[in-house]
C-alpha positions as CSV (number, residue, x, y, z in Angstrom):
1,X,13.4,54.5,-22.7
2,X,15.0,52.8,-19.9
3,X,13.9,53.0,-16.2
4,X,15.6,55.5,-13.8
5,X,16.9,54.8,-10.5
6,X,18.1,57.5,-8.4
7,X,20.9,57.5,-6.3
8,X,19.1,56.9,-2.6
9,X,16.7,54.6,-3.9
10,X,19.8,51.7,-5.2
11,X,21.0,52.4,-1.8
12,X,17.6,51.1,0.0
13,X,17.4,48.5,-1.8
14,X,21.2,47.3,-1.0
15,X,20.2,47.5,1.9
16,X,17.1,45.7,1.9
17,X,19.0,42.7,-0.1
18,X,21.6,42.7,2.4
19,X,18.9,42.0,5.6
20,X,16.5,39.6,3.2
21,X,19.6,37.3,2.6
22,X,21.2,37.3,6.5
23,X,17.4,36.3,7.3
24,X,17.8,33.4,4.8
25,X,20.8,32.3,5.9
26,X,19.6,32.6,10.1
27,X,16.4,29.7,8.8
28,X,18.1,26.5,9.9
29,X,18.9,24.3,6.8
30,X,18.2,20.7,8.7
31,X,15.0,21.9,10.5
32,X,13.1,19.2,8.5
33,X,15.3,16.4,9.5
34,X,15.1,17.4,13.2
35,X,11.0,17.7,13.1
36,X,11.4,13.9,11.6
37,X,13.3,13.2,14.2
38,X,11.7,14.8,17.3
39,X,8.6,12.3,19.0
40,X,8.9,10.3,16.2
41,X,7.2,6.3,17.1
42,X,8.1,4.1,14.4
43,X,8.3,0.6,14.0
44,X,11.3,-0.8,13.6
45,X,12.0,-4.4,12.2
46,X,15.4,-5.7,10.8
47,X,14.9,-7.5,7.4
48,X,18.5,-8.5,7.0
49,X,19.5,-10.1,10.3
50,X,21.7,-13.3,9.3
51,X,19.7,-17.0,10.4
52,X,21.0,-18.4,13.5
53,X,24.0,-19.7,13.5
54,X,25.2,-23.3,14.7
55,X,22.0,-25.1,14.1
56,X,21.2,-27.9,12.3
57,X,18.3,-28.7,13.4
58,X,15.2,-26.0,13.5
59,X,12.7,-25.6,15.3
60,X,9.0,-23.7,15.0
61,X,10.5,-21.1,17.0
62,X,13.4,-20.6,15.0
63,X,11.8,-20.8,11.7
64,X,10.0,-17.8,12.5
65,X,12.8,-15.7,13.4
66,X,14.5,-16.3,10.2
67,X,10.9,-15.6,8.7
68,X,10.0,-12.7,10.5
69,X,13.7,-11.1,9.8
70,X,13.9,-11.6,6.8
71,X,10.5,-11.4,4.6
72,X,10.4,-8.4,2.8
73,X,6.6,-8.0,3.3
74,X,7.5,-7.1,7.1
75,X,9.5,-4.5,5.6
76,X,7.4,-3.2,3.1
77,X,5.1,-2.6,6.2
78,X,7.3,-0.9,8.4
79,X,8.0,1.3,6.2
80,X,4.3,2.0,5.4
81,X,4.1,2.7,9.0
82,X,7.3,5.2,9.1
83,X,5.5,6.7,5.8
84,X,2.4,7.5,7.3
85,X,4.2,9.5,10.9
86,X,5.5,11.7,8.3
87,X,2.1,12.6,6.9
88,X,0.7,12.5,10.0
89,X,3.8,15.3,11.4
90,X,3.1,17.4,8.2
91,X,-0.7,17.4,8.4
92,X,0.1,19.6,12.6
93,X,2.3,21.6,10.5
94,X,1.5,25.5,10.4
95,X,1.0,27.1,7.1
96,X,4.5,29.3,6.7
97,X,4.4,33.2,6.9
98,X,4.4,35.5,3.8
99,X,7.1,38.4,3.7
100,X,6.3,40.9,0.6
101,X,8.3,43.9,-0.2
102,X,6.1,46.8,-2.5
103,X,8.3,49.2,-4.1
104,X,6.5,52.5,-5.5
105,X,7.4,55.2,-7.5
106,X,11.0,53.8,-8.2
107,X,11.0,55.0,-11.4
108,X,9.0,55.2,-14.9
109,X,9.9,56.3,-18.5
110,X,10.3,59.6,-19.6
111,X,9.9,61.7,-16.3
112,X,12.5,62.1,-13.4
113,X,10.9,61.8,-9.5
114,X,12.6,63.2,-6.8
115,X,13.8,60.8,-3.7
116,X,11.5,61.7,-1.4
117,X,8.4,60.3,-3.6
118,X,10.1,56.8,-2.9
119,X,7.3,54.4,-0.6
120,X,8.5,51.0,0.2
121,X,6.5,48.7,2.2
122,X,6.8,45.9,3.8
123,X,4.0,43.2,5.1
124,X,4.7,39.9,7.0
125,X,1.7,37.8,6.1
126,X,0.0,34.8,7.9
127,X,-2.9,32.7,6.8
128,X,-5.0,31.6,9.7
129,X,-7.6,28.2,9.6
130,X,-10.2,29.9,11.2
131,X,-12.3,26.5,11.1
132,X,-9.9,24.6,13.2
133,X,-8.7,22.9,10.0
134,X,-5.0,21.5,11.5
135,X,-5.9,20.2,14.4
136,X,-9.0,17.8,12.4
137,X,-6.2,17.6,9.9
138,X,-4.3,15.8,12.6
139,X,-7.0,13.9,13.9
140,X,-7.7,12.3,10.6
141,X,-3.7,11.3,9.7
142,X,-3.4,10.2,13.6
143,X,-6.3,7.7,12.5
144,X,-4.6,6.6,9.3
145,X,-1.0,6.2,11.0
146,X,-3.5,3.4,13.3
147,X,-4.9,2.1,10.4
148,X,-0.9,1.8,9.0
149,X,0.1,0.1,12.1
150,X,-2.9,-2.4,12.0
151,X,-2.3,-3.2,8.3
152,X,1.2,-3.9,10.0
153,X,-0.4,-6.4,12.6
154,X,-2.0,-8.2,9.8
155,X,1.1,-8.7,7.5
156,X,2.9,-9.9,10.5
157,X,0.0,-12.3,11.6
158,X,-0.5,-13.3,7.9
159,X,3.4,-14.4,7.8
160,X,3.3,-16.2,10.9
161,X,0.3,-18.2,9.6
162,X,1.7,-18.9,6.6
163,X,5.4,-19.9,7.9
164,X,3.6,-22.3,10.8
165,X,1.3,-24.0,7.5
166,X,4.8,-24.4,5.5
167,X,6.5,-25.7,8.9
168,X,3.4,-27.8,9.3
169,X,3.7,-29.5,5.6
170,X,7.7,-30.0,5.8
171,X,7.1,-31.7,9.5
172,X,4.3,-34.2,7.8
173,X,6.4,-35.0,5.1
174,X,9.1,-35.3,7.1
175,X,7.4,-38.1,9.5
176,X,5.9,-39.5,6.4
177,X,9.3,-40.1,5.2
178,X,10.6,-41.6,9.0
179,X,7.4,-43.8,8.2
180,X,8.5,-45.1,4.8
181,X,12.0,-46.0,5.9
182,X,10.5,-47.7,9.0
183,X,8.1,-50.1,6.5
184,X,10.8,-50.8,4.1
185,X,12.8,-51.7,7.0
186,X,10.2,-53.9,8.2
187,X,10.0,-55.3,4.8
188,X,13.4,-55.9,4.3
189,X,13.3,-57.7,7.7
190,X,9.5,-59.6,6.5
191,X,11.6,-61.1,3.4
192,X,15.0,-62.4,5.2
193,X,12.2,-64.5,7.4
194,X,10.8,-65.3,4.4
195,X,14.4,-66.7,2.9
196,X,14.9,-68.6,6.0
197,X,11.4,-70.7,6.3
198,X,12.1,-71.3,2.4
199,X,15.4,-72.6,3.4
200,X,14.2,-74.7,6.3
201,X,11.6,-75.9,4.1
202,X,8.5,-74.6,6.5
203,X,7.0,-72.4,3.6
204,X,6.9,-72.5,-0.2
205,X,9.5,-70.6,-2.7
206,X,6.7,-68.7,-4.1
207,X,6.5,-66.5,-0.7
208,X,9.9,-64.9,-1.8
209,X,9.0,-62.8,-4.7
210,X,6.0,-61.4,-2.8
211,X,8.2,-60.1,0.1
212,X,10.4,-59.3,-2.8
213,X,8.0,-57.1,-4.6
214,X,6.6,-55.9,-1.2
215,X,10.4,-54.4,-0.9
216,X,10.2,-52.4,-4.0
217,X,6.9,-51.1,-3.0
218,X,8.2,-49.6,-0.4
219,X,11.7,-48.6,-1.3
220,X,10.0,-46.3,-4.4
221,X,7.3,-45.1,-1.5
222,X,10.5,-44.0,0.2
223,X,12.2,-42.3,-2.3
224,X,8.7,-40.3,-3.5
225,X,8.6,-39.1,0.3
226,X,12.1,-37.6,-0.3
227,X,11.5,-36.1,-2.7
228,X,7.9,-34.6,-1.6
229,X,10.3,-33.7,1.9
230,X,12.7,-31.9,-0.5
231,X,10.3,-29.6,-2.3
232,X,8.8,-28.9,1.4
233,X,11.9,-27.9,2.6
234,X,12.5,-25.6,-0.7
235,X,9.4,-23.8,0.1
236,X,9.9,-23.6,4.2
237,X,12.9,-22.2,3.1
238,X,11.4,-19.5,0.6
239,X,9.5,-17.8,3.9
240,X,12.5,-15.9,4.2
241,X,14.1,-15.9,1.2
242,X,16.3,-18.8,0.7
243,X,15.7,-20.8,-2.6
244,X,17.3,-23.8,-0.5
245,X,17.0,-25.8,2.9
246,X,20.5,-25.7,4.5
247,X,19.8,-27.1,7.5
248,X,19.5,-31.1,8.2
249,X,15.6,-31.4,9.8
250,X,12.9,-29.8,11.4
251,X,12.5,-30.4,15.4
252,X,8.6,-30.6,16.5
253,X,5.7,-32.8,17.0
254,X,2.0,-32.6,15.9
255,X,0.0,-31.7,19.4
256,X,-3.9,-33.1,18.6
257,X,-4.5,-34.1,22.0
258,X,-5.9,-31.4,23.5
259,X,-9.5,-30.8,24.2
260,X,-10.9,-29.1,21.0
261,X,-12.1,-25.2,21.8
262,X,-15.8,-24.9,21.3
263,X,-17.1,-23.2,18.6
264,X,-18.9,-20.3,20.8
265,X,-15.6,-19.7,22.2
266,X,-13.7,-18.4,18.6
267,X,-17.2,-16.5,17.5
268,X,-16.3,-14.4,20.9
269,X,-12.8,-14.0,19.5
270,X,-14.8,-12.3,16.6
271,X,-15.3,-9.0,18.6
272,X,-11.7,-8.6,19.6
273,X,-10.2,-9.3,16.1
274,X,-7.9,-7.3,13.9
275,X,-10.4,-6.9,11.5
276,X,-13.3,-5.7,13.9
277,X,-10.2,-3.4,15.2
278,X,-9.0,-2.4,12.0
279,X,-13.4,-1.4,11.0
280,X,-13.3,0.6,14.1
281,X,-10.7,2.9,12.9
282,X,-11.6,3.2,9.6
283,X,-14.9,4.1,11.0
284,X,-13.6,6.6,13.5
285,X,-11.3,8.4,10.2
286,X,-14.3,8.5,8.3
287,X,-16.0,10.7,11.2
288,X,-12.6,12.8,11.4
289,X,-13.3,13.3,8.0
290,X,-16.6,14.8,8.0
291,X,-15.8,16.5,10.8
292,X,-12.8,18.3,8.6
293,X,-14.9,19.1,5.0
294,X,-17.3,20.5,7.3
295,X,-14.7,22.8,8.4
296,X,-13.5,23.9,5.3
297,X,-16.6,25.6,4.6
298,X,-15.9,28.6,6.9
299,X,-12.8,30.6,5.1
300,X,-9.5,31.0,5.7
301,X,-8.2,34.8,6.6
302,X,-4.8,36.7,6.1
303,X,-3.8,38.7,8.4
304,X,-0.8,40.9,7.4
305,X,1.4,43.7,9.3
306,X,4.7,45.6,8.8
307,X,6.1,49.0,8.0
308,X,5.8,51.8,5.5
309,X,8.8,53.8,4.9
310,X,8.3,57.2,3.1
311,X,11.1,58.8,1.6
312,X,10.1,62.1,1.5
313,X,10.1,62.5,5.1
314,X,12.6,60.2,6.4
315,X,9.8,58.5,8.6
316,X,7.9,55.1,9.2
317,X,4.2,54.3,9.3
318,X,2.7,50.6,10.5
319,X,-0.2,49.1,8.6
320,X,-2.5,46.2,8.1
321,X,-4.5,44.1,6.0
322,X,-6.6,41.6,6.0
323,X,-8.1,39.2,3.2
324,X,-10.4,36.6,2.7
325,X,-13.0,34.9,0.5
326,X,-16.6,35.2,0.5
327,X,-17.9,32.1,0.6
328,X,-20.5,32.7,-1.9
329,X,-20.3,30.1,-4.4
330,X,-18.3,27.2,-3.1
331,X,-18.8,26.0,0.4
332,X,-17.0,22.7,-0.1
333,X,-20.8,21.5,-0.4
334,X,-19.2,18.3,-2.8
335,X,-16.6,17.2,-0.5
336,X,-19.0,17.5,2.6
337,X,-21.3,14.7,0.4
338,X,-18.7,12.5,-0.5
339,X,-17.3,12.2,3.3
340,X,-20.3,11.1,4.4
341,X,-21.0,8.8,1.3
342,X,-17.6,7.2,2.3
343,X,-18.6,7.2,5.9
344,X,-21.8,4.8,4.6
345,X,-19.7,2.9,2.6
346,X,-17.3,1.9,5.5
347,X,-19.8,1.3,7.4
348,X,-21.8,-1.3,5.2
349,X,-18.5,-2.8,3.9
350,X,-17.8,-3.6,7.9
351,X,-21.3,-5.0,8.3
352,X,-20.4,-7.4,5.2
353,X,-16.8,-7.8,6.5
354,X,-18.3,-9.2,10.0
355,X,-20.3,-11.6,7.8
356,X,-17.1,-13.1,5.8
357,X,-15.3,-13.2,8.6
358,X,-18.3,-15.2,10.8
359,X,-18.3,-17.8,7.3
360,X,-14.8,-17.9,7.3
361,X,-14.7,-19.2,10.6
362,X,-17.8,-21.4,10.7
363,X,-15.6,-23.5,7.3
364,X,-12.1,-22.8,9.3
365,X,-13.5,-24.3,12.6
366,X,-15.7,-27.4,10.6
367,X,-12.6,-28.4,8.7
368,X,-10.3,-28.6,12.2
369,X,-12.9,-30.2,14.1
370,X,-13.4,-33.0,11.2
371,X,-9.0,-33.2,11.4
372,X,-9.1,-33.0,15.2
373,X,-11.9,-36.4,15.5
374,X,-10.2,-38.2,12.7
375,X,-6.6,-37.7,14.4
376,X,-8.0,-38.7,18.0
377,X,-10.2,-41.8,16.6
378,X,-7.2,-43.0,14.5
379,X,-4.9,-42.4,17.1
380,X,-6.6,-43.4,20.4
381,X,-8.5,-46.8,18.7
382,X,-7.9,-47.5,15.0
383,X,-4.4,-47.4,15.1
384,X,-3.9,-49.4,18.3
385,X,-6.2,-52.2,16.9
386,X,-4.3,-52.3,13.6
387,X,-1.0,-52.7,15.4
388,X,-2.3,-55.7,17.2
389,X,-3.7,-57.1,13.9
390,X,-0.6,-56.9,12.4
391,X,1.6,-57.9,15.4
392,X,-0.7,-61.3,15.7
393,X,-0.5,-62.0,11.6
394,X,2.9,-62.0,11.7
395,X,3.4,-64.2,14.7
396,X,0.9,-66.6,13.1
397,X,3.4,-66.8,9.8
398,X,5.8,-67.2,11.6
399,X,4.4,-70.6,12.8
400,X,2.6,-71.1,9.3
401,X,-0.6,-70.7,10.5
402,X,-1.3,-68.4,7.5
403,X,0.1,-66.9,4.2
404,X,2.6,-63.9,3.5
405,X,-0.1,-62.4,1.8
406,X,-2.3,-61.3,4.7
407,X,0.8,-60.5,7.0
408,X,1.6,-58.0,3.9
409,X,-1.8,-56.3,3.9
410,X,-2.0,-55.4,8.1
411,X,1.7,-54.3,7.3
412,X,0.0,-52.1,4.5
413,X,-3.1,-51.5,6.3
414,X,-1.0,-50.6,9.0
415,X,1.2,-48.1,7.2
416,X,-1.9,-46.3,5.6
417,X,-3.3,-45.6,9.1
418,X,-0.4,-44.1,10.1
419,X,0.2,-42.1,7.6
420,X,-3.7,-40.8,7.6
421,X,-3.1,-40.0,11.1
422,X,0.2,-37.8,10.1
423,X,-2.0,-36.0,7.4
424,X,-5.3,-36.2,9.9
425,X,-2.9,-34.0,12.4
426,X,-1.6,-31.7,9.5
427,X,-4.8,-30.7,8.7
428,X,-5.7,-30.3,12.1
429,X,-2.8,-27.8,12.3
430,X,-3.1,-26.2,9.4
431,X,-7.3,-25.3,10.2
432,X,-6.5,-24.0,13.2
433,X,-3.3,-21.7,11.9
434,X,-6.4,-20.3,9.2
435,X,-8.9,-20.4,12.5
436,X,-6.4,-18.1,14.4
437,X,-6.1,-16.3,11.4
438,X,-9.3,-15.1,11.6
439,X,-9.8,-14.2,15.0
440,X,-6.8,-12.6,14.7
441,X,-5.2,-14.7,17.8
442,X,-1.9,-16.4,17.9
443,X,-1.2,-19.1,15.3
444,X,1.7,-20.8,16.8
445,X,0.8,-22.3,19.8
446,X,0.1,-25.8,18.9
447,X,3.4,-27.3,17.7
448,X,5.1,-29.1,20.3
449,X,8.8,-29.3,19.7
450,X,11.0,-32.0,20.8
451,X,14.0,-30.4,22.7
């Protein structure tokens, strides 16, 4: 038997169809996109910005603006950042009213009702955090959005240390190479000498080949240090995405000459790092946290209102309800343990975290104070010394005092000094990049460039 309608009943409920769709239609459609929109703080970073243009010749400076434009890891991080706002706006969201409709006596099988025993109610609902839930909801998220923005500070100090220890390698192999050319030009120069005082008779023909061979030496030294320059270049240029070095050379200078910091001074650094930072936060989200299970325990309630219409008598009534549990069984006891098991863990993985970061930096600083005495010693009296050595053996074959043979070792001696030096002042750069790194202070500052 099918249900029966009666005439005035189908007409309420046009009607009722009619207002519940014009409401729907009155709920702005983009109100999403404009809560995105409204306050909103991100971090913005252009990843596809072209390199600059016109140059030839790069520079630290420039080499970590194509870097930071262009790696995808800054990126990836920004949008982490953008990610986490929109949590953090949905977390202060309020929960969204409840409209219900109750229909009764419409209708049933097998009897007929008059109109006036039709009742239709209606109630607008709204659930109420009676435990302050959304605003510790916010709290928590606002403390993850800072823990997205530091994780941001840390990819972009982590690129910057890894560009300036690329920029470092291509500029030492690139000296190294300036250094090899210099030798085989000496060499080249060392045997024409030798040719003449064959000629004239002042020295023997057997000197020739050894200036000869000395030439080959350091032609093939020359070619390896292109090629090592090359594959330098090839990963410079990978920092931001190129598989190849279009430009012609790097512009800079190792700096070692300034006074070495003492080690007190980067253990104070400690305190002010983005990883002490980055502990604090997490520590002051795991505290939000407990703060928000504890919460939960005390129930939510439902508050609902509208009116009753009763057919019979053409009139309307208000009422009301109310709802909520009994928190009997469940009091969020496990989620209450958990928060503060976490809050211990953080804690005791911060105290460890302070620990690696103090041996990281005790290894960082030994291995750049070794680099900074070896580059000062080679440069301020080894070096010197050797360059006298080799500038008296050679006037003293020149008036046949002595042999080829020990005029080619201070040229190699020489050579292998300064070439220790180069890699002495690498290192030196490179330790204190990974130094900075730690502390979490700037990694750049070092490389003088040459205008």
């Amino acid at each position: 038997m099918f249900l029966k309608m009666h005439r005035k009943s189908r007409q309420f409920l046009g009607s009722l169809v009619s207002v519940t769709g014009l409401l729907a239609l009155a709920v702005p459609g983009n109100a999403l996109s404009s809560g995105l929109g409204a306050g909103s703080d991100t971090v913005r970073v252009k990843i596809s910005e072209p390199p600059p243009t016109g140059k030839v010749i790069l520079g630290l400076e420039d080499v970590l603006h194509l870097t930071l434009t262009n790696n995808p890891r800054i990126g990836s991080a920004d949008s982490a950042v953008r990610a986490q706002q929109g949590r953090m706006l949905q977390a202060g969201l309020l929960p969204n009213p409840s409209l219900s409709l109750d229909l009764e006596n419409i209708g049933i099988s097998g009897a007929d009702f008059a109109d006036e025993d039709l009742q239709a109610s209606f109630l607008i609902g709204q659930r109420i955090e009676l435990g302050g839930q959304r605003g510790l909801r916010k709290q928590v998220e606002h403390h993850q959005t800072r823990l997205a923005r530091s994780d941001y500070e840390k990819v972009r100090l982590t690129i910057i240390t890894e560009t300036t220890i690329a920029f470092a390698e291509a500029l030492a192999q690139q000296i190294l190479l300036q250094l090899a050319q210099e030798q085989t030009r000496i060499a080249q120069e060392l045997l024409k000498a030798v040719q003449l005082q064959v000629f004239n008779g002042a020295v023997s023909s057997a000197e020739v080949p050894r200036a000869e061979v000395e030439v080959s030496l350091q032609q093939i030294e020359t070619v390896s240090r292109s090629r090592s320059l090359r594959a330098a270049f090839r990963r410079l240029a990978s920092m931001w995405g190129e598989n190849s070095f279009t430009y012609s050379r790097l512009r800079g200078t190792f700096n070692s000459s300034q006074p070495l910091a003492s080690l007190e001074t980067f253990i104070g650094l400690l305190g002010t790092s983005f990883k002490e930072e980055r502990l604090k936060i997490e520590i002051d989200r795991a505290q939000s946290v407990i703060a928000l299970e504890d919460s939960r325990r005390i129930p939510d309630i439902e508050l609902g209102m509208g009116p009753k219409y009763f057919t019979g008598s053409d009139i309307w009534g208000l009422q009301m309800g109310v709802e909520f549990s009994l928190p009997i069984f469940d009091r969020n006891q496990g989620r209450r343990l958990e928060a503060r098991a976490e809050f211990d863990t953080i804690r005791d993985a911060g105290r460890d975290e302070r620990m690696r970061a103090y041996r990281d930096l005790i290894r960082s600083y030994e291995n750049m104070s070794i680099a900074h005495h070896e580059a000062e010693t080679l440069s301020d009296i080894v070096i010197p010394q050797a360059r006298k050595a080799y500038m008296a053996m050679r006037r003293a074959h020149r008036e046949g005092a002595i042999e080829l043979t020990s005029v080619l070792d201070a040229q190699r001696s020489l050579f292998l000094l300064e070439s220790r030096l180069v890699e002495a002042k690498k290192a030196y750069q490179i330790s204190l990049a990974r130094t900075n790194l730690v502390v979490g202070g700037p990694a750049t500052r070092d490389l003088k460039e040459e205008k």
